[in-house]
C-alpha angles and dihedrals in degrees: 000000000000116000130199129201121223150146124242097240089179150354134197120193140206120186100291114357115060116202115216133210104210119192117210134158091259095052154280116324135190129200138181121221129185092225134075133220085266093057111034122035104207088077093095129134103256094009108146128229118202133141 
């Protein structure tokens, strides 16, 4: 499986289902989850995603 590394630049939330602007090197990304600051803590500003 191909990964790719990135930074959450930005989120926007609705009741249940947060949309994320991730930052890489390849691009912006965006990606919907079914969770919300309040229930998942890996939706932070600057966090980074890698694998």
């Amino acid at each position: 499986m191909n990964t790719v590394e990135g930074i959450l630049e930005s989120f926007v939330t609705a009741d249940t289902i947060s949309n994320l602007k991730i930052k890489t090197e390849l691009g912006e990304f965006y990606c919907l989850v079914l969770e919300t600051p309040q229930t998942a803590d890996y939706i932070k500003v600057g966090k980074k995603y890698e694998k």
